[in-house]
N, CA, C and O atoms as a GROMACS GRO file, in nm:
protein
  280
    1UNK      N    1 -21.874  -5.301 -10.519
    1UNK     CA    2 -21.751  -5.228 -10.544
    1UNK      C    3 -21.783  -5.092 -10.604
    1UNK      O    4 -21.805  -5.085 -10.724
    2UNK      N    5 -21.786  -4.978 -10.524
    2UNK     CA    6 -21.785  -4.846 -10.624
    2UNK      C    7 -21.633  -4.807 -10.702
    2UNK      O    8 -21.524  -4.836 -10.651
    3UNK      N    9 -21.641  -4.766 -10.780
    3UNK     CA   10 -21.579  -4.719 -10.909
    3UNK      C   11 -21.530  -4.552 -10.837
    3UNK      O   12 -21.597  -4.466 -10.780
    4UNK      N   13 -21.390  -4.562 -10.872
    4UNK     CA   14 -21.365  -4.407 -10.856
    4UNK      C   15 -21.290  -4.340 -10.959
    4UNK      O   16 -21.208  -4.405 -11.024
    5UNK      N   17 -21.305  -4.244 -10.976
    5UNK     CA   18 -21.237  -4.165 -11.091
    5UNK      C   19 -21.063  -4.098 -11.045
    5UNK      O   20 -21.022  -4.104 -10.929
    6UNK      N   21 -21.009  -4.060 -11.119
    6UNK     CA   22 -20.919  -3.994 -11.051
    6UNK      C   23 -20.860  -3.943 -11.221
    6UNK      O   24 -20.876  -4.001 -11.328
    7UNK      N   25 -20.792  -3.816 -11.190
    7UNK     CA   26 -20.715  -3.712 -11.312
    7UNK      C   27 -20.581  -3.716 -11.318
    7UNK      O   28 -20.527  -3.648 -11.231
    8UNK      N   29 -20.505  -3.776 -11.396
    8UNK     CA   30 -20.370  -3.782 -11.423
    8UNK      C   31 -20.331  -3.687 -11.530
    8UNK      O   32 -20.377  -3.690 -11.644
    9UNK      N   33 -20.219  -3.581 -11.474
    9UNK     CA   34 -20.192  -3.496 -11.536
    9UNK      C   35 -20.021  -3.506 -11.642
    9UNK      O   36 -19.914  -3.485 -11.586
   10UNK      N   37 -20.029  -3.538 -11.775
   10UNK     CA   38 -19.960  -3.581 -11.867
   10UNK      C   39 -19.879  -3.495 -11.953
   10UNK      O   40 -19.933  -3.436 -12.047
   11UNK      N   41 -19.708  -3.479 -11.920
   11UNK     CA   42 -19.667  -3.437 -12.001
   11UNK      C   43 -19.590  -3.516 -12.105
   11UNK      O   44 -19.528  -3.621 -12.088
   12UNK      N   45 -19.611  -3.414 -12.265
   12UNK     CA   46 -19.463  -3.497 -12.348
   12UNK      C   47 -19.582  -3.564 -12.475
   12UNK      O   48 -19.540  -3.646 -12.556
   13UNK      N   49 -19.692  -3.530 -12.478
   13UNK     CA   50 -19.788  -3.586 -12.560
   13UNK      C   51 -19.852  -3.456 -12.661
   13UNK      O   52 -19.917  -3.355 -12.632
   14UNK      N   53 -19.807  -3.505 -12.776
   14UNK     CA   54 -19.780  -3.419 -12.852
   14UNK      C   55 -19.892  -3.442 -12.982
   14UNK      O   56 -19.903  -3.338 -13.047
   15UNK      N   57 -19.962  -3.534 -13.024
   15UNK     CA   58 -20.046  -3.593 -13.110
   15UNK      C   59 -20.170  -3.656 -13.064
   15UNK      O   60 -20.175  -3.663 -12.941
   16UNK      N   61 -20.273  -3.703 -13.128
   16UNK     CA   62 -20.334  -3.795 -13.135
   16UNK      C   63 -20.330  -3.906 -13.112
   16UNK      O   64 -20.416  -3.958 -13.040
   17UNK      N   65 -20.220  -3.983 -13.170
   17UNK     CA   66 -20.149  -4.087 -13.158
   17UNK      C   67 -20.077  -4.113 -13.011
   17UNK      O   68 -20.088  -4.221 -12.953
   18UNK      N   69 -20.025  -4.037 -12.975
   18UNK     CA   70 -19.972  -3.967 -12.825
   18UNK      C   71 -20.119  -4.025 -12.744
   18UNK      O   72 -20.131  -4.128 -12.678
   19UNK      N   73 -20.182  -3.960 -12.764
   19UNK     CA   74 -20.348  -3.994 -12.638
   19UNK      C   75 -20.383  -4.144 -12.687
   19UNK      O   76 -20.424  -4.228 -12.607
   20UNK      N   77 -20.367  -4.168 -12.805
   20UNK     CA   78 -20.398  -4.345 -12.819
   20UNK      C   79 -20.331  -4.422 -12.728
   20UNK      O   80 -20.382  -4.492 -12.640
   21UNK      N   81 -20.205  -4.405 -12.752
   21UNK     CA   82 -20.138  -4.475 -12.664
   21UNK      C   83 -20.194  -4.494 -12.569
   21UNK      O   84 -20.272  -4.588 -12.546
   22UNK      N   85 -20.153  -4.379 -12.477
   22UNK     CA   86 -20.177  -4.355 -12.301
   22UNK      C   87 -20.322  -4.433 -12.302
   22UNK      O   88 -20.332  -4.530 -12.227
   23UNK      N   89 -20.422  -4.400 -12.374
   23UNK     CA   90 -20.600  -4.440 -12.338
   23UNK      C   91 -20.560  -4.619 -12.343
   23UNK      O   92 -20.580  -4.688 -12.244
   24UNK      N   93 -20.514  -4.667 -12.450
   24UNK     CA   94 -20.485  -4.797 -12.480
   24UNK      C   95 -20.401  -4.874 -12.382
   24UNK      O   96 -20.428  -4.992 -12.364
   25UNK      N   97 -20.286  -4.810 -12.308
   25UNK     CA   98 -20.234  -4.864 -12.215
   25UNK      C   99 -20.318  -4.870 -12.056
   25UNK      O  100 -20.320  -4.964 -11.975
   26UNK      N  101 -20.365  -4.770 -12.050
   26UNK     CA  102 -20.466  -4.759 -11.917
   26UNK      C  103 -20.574  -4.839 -11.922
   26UNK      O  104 -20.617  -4.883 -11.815
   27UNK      N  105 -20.649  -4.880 -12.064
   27UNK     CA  106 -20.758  -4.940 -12.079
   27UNK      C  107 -20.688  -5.101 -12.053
   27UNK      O  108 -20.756  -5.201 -12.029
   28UNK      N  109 -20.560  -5.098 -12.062
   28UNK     CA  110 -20.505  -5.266 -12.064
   28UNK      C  111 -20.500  -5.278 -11.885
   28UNK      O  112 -20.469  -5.389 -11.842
   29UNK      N  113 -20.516  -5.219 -11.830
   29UNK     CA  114 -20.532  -5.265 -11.640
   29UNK      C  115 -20.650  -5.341 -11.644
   29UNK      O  116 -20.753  -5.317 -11.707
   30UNK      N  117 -20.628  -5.420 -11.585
   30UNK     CA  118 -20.725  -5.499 -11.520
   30UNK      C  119 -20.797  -5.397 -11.392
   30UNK      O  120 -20.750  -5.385 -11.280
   31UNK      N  121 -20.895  -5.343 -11.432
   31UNK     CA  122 -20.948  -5.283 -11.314
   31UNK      C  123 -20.988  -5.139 -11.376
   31UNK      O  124 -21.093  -5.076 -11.358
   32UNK      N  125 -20.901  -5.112 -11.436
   32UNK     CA  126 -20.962  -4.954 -11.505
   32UNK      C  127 -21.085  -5.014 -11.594
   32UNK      O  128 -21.081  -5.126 -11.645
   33UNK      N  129 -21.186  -4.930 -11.604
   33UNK     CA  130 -21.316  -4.879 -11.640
   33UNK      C  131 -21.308  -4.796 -11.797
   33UNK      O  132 -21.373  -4.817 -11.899
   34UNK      N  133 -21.227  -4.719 -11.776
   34UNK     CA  134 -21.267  -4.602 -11.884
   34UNK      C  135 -21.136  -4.526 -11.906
   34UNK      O  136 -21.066  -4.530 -11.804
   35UNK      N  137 -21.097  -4.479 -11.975
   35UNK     CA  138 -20.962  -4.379 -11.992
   35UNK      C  139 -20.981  -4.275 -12.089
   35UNK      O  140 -20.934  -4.292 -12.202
   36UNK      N  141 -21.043  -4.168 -12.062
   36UNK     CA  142 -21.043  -4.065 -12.182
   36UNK      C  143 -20.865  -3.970 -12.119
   36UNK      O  144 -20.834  -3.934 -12.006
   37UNK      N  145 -20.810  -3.962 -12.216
   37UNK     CA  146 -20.714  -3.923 -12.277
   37UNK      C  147 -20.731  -3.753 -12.340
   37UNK      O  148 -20.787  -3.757 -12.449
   38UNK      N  149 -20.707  -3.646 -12.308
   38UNK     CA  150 -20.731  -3.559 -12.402
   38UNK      C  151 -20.564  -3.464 -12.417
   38UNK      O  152 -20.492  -3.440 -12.320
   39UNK      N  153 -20.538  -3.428 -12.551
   39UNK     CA  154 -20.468  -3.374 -12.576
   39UNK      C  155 -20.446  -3.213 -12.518
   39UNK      O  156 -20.350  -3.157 -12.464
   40UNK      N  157 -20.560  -3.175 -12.551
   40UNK     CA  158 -20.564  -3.009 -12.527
   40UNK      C  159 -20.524  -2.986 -12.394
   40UNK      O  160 -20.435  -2.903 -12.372
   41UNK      N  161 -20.596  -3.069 -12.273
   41UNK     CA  162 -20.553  -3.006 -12.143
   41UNK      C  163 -20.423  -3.138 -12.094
   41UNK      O  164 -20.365  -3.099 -11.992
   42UNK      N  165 -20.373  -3.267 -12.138
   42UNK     CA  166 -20.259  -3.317 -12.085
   42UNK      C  167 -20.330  -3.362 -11.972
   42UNK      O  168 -20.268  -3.362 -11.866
   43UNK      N  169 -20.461  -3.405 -11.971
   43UNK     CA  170 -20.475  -3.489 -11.902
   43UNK      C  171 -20.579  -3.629 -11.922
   43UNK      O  172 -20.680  -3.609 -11.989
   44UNK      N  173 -20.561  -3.744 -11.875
   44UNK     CA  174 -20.584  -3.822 -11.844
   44UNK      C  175 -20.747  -3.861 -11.743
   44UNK      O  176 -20.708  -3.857 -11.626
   45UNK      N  177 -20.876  -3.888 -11.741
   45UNK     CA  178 -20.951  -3.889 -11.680
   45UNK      C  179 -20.982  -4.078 -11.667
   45UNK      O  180 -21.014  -4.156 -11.757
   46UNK      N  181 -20.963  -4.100 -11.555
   46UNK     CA  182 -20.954  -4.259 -11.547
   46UNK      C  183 -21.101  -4.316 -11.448
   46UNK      O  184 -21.124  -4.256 -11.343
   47UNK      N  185 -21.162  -4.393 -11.479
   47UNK     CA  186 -21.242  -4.444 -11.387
   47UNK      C  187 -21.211  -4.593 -11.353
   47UNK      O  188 -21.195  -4.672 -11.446
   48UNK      N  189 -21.200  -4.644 -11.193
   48UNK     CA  190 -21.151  -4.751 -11.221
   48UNK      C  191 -21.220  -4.818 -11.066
   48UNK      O  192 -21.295  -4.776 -10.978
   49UNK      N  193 -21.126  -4.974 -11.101
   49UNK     CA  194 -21.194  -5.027 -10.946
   49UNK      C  195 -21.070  -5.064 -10.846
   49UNK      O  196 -20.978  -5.146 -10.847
   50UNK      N  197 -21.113  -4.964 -10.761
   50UNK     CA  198 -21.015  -4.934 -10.631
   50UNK      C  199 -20.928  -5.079 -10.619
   50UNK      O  200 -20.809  -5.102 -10.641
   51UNK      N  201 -21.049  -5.177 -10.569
   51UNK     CA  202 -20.965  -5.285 -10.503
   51UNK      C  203 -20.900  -5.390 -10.633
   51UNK      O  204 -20.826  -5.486 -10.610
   52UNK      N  205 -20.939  -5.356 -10.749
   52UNK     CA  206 -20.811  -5.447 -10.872
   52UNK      C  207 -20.676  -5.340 -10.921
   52UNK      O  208 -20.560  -5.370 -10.949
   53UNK      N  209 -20.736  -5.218 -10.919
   53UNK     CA  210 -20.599  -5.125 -10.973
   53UNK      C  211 -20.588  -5.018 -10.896
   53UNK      O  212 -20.692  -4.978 -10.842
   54UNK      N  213 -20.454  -4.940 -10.869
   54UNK     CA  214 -20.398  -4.842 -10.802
   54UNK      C  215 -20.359  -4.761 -10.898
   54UNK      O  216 -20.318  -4.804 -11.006
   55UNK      N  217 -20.368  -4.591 -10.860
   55UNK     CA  218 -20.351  -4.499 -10.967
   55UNK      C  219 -20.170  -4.539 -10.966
   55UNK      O  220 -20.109  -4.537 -11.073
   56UNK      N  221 -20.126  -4.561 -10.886
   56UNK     CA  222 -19.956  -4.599 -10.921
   56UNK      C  223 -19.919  -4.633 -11.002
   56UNK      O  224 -19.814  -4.603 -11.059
   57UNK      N  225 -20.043  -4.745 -11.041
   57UNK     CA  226 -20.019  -4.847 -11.145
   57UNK      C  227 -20.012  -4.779 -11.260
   57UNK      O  228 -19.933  -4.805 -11.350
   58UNK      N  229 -20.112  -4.673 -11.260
   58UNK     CA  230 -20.118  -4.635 -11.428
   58UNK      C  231 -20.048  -4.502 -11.461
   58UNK      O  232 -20.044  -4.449 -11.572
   59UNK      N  233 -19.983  -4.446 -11.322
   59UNK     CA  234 -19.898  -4.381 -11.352
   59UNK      C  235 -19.724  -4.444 -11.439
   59UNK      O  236 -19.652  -4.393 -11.525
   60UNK      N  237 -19.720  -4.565 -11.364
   60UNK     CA  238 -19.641  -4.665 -11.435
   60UNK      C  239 -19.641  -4.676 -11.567
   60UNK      O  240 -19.538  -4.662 -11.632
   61UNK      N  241 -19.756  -4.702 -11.621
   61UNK     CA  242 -19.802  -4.752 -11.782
   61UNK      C  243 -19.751  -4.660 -11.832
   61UNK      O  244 -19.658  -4.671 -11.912
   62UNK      N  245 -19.820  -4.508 -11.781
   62UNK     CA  246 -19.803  -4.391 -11.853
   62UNK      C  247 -19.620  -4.367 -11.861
   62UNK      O  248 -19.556  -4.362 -11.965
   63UNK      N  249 -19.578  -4.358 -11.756
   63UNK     CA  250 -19.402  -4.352 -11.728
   63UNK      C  251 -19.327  -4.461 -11.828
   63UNK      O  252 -19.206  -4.449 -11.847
   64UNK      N  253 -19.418  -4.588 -11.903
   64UNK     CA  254 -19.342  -4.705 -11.944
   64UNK      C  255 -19.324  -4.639 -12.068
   64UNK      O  256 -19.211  -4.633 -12.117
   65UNK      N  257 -19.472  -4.564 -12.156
   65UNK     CA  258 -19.504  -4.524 -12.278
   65UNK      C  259 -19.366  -4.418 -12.310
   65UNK      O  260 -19.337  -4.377 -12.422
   66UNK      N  261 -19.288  -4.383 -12.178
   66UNK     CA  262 -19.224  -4.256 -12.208
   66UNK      C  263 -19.300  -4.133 -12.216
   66UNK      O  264 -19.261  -4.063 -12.310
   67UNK      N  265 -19.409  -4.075 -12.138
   67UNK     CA  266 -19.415  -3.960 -12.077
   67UNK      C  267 -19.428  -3.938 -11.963
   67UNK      O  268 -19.433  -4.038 -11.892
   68UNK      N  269 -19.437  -3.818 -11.902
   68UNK     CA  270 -19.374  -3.774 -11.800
   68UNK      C  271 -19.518  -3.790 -11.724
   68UNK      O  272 -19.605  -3.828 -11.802
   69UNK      N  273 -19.560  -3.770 -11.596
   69UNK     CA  274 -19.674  -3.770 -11.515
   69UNK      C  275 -19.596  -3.632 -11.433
   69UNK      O  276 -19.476  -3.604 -11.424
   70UNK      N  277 -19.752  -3.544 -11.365
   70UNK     CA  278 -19.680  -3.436 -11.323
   70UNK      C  279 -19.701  -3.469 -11.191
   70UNK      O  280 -19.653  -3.399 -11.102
   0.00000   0.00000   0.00000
């Protein structure tokens, strides 16, 4: 199974606490790998495995937390 990355671009995150979230909810997929979270640029860097999770999915998580995906 290769691993692919993909960049989710995050608005409405305003803290530290803000990127915990999002990293903590993405890291809860079954299938994501890795979730760095960064504040400064609002985005999201995900590594994950194609055939257990879909970026849909974690656009979801992110949409559940209450922020926006661009």
């Amino acid at each position: 199974m290769a691993e692919k990355k993909v960049t989710i671009l995050i608005e409405g995150m305003h803290c530290n606490h803000c990127t915990a979230a999002v990293a903590d909810g993405l890291k809860k997929l079954n299938g994501v790998k890795s979730a760095d979270v960064l504040l400064t640029t609002g985005k999201a860097k995900v590594v994950y495995d194609p055939d257990a999770v879909k970026p849909d999915a974690m656009v979801k998580v992110i949409r559940d937390l209450g922020y926006n995906v661009k």
